[in-house]
KOLNUKE-790288 format. One record per residue: residue number from 1; residue in three letters; chain; x, y, z of N, C-alpha, C in turn. Coordinates in steps of 0.02 Angstrom, whole numbers, plus 50000, padded with zeros to 5 digits. Layout:
SITE   num   residu   chaine     n_u     n_v     n_w    ca_u    ca_v    ca_w     c_u     c_v     c_w
SITE   NUM      Ala        A       X       Y       Z       X       Y       Z       X       Y       Z
...
//
This chain:
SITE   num   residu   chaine     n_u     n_v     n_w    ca_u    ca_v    ca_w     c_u     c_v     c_w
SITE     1      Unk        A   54982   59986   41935   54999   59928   41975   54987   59944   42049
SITE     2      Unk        A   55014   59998   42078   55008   60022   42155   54921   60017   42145
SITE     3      Unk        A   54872   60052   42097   54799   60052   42131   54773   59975   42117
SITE     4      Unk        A   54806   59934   42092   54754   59846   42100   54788   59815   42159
SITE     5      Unk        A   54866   59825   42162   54906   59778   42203   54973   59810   42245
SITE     6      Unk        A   54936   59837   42279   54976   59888   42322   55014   59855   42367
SITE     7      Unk        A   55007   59788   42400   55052   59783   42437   55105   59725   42395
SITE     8      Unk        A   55084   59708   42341   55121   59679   42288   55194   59727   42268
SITE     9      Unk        A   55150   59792   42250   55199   59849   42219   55264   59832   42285
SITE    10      Unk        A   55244   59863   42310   55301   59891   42375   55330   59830   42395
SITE    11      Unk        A   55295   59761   42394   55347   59711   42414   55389   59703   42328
SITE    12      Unk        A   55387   59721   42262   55409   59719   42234   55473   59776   42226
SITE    13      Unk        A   55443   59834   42235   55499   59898   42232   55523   59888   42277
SITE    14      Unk        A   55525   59875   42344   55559   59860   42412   55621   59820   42422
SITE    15      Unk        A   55602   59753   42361   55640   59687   42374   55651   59669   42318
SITE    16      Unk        A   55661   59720   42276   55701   59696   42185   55721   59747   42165
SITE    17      Unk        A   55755   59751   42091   55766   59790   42070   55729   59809   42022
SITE    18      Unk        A   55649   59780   42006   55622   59781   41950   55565   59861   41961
SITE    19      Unk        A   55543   59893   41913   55485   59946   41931   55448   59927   41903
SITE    20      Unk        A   55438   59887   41825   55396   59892   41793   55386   59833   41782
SITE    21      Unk        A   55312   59797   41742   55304   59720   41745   55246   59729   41666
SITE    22      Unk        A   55259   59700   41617   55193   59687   41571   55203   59608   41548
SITE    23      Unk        A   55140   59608   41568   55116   59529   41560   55069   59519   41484
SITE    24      Unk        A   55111   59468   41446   55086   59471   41405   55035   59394   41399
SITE    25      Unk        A   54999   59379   41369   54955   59321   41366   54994   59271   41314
SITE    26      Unk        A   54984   59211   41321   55008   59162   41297   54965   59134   41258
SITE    27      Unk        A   54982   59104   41190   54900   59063   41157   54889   59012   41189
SITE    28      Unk        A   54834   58985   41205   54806   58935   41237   54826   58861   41221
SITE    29      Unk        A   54874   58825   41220   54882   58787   41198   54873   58721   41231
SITE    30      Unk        A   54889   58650   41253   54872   58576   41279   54855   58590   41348
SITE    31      Unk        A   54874   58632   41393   54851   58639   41452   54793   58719   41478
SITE    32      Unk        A   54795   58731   41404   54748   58802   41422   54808   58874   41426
SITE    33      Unk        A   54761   58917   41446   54802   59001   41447   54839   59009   41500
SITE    34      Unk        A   54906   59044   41464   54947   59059   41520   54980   59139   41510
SITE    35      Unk        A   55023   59147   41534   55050   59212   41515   55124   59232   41523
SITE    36      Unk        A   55160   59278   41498   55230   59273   41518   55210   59333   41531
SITE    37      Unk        A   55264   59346   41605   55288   59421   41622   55357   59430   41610
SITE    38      Unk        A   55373   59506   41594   55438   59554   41587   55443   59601   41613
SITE    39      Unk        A   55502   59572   41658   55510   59640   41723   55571   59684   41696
SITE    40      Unk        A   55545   59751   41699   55591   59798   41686   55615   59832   41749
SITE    41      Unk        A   55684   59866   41730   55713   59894   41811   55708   59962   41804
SITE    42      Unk        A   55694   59982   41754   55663   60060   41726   55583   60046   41703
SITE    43      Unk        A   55536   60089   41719   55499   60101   41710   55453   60137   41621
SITE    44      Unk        A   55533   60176   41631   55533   60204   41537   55549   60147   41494
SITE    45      Unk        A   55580   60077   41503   55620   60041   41446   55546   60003   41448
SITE    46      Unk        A   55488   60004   41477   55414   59984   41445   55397   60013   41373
SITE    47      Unk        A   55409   60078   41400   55383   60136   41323   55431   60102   41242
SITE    48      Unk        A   55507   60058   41244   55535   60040   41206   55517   59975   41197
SITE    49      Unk        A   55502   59930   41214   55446   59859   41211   55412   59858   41146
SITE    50      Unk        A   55436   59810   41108   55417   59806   41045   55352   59750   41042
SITE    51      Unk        A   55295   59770   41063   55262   59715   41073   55243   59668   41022
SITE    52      Unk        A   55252   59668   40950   55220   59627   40920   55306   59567   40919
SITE    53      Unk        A   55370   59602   40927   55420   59546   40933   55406   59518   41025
SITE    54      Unk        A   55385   59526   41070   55352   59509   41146   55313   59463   41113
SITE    55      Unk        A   55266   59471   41080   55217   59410   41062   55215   59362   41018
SITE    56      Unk        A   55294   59381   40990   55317   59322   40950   55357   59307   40995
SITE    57      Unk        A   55386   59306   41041   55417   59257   41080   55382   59225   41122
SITE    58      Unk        A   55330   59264   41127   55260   59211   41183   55246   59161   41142
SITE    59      Unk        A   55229   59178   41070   55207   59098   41040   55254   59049   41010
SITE    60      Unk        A   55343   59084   41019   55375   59034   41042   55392   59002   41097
SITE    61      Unk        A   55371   59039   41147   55370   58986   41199   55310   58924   41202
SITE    62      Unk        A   55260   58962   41190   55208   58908   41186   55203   58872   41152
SITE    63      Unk        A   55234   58860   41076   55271   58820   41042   55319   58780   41068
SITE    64      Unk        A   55375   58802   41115   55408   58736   41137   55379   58715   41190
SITE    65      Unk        A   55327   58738   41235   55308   58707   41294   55246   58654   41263
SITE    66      Unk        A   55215   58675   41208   55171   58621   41163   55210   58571   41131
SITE    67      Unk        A   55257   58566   41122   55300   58515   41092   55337   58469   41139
SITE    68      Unk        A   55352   58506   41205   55390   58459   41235   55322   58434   41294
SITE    69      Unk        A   55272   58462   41285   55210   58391   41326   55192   58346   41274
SITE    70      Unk        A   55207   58365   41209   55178   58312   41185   55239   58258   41169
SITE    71      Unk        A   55295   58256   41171   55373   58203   41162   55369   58211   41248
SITE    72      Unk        A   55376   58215   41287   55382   58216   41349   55356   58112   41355
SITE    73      Unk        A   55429   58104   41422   55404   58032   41437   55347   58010   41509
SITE    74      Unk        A   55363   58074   41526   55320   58056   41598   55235   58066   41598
SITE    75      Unk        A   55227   58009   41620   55149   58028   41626   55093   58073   41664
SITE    76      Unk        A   55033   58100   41645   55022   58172   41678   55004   58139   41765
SITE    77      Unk        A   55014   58101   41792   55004   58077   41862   55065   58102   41876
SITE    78      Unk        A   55120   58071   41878   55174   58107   41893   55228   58169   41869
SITE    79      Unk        A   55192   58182   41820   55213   58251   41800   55310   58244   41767
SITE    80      Unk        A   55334   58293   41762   55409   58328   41756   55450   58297   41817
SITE    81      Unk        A   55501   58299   41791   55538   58279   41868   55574   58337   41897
SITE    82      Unk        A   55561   58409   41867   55566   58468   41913   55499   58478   41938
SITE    83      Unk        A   55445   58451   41949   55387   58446   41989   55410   58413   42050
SITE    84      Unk        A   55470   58392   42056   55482   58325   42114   55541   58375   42158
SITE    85      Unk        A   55552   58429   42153   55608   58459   42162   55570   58497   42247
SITE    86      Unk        A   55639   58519   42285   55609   58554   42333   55569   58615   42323
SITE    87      Unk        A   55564   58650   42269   55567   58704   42284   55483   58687   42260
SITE    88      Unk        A   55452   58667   42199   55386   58652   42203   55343   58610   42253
SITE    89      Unk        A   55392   58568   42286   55355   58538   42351   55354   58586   42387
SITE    90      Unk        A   55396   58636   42407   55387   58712   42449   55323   58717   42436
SITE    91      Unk        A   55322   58730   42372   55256   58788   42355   55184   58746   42367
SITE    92      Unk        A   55209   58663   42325   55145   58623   42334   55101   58647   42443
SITE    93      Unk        A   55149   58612   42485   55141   58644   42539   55100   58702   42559
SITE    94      Unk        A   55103   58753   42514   55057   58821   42529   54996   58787   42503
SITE    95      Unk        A   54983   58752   42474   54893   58736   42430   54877   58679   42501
SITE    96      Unk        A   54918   58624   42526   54914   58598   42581   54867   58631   42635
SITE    97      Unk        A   54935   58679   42653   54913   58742   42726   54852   58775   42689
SITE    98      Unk        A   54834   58796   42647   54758   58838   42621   54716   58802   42646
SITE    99      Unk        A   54711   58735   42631   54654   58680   42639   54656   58676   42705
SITE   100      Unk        A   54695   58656   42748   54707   58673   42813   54652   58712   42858
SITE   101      Unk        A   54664   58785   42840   54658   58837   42843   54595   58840   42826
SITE   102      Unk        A   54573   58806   42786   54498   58828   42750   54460   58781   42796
SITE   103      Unk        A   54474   58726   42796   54426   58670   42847   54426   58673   42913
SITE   104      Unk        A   54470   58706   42940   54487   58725   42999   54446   58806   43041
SITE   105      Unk        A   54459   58834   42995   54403   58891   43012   54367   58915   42968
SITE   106      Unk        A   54351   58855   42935   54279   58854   42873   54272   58938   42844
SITE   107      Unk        A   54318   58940   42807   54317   59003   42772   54352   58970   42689
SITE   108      Unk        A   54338   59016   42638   54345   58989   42564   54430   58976   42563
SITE   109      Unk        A   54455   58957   42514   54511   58949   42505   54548   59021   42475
SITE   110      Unk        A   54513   59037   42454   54564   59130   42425   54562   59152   42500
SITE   111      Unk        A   54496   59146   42548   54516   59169   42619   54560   59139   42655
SITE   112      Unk        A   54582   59083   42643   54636   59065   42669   54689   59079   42673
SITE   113      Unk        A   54696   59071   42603   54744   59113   42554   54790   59187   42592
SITE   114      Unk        A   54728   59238   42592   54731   59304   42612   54764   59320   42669
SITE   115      Unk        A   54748   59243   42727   54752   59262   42789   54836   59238   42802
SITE   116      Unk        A   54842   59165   42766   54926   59180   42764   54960   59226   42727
SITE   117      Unk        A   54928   59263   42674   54979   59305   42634   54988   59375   42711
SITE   118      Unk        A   54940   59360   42718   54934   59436   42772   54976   59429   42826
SITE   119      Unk        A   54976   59345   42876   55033   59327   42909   55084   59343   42894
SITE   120      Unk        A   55110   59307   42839   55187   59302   42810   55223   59386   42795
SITE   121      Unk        A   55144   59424   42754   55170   59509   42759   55204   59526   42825
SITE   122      Unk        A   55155   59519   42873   55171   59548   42961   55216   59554   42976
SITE   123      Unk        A   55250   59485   42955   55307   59436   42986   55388   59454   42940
SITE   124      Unk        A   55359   59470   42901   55411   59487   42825   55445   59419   42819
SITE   125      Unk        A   55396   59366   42813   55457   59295   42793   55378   59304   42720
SITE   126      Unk        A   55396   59233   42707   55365   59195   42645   55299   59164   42664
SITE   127      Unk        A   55254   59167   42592   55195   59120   42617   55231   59049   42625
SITE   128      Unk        A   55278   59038   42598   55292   58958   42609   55322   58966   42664
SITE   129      Unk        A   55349   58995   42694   55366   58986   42784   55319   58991   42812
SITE   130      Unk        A   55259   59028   42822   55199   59020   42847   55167   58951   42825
SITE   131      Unk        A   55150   58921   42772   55132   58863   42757   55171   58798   42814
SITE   132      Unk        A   55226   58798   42796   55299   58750   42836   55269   58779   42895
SITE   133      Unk        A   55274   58828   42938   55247   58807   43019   55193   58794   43022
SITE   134      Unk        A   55133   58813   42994   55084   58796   42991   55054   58718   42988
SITE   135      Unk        A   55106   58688   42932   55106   58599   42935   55127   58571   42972
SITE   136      Unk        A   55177   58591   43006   55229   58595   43074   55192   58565   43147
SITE   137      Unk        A   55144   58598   43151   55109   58619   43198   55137   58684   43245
SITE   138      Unk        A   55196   58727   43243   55226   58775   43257   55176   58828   43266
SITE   139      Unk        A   55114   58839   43231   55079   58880   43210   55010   58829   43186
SITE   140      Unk        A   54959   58897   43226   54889   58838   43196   54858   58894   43171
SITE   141      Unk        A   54802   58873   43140   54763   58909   43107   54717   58959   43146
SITE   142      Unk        A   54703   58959   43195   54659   59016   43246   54707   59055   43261
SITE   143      Unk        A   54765   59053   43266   54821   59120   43264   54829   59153   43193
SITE   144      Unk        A   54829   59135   43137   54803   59166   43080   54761   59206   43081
SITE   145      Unk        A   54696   59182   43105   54644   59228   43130   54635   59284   43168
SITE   146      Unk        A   54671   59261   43209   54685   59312   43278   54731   59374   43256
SITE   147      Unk        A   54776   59365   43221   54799   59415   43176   54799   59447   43161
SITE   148      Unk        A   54731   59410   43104   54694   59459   43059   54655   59508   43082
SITE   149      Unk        A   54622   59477   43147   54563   59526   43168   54608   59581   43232
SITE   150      Unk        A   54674   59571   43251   54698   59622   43269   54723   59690   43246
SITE   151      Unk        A   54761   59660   43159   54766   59710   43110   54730   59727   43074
SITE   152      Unk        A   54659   59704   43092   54574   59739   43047   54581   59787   43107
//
């Protein structure tokens, strides 16, 4: 984990109690592949992980998440009504500020991406607080930049 996602690791060991993470894959079901993760707070209780009961609970989850889109009353325009909640409008907000960010100093959207994750690191708040000033106008997008190319 430290050699793909090193500053992942350390904001994880830093700011949880978890060490260890295995992500298991989900069957593909009405909306396509997904995956569940299991965070362990020992590193050894991985080695006890019974994976073939892990992957029977993945395809019970994907079993009830396939059952309840298909009895579900809301239509796919408006989605769940925990889609309507603050905390996904938080997050919606960060895909907002990317686009932002991307048209603004015409760079791809994962570069966008990068350049608030890299802000919000600096800063030790959240990409979604970087997003929120960013929409704000508190913060514009050429200070993102400026940033970046100080801590390159």
């Amino acid at each position: 984990m430290r050699k793909r996602w090193p500053v992942f690791t350390e904001l994880l060991f830093g700011a949880t109690p978890f060490r260890a993470i295995v992500a298991l894959p989900l069957q593909p079901a009405l909306a396509g592949p997904g995956a569940i993760d299991l965070y362990f707070r020992r590193s050894a209780e991985v080695l006890a992980l019974d994976v073939f009961e892990a992957v029977a609970v993945g395809e019970l989850v994907t079993s009830a998440l396939s059952d309840a889109a298909v009895w579900s009353e809301w239509t796919p325009g408006d989605g769940p009504e925990w889609l309507h909640g603050a905390v996904p409008e938080r997050r919606a907000a960060v895909w907002e500020a990317m686009g932002k960010v991307s048209v603004e100093l015409e760079v791809s959207t994962p570069e966008a991406l990068e350049l608030l994750r890299a802000h919000a690191y600096g800063r030790g708040v959240t990409v979604d607080d970087v997003a929120e000033e960013l929409l704000s106008g508190e913060l514009n997008a050429a200070e993102l930049e400026d940033g970046a190319a100080e801590a390159g």
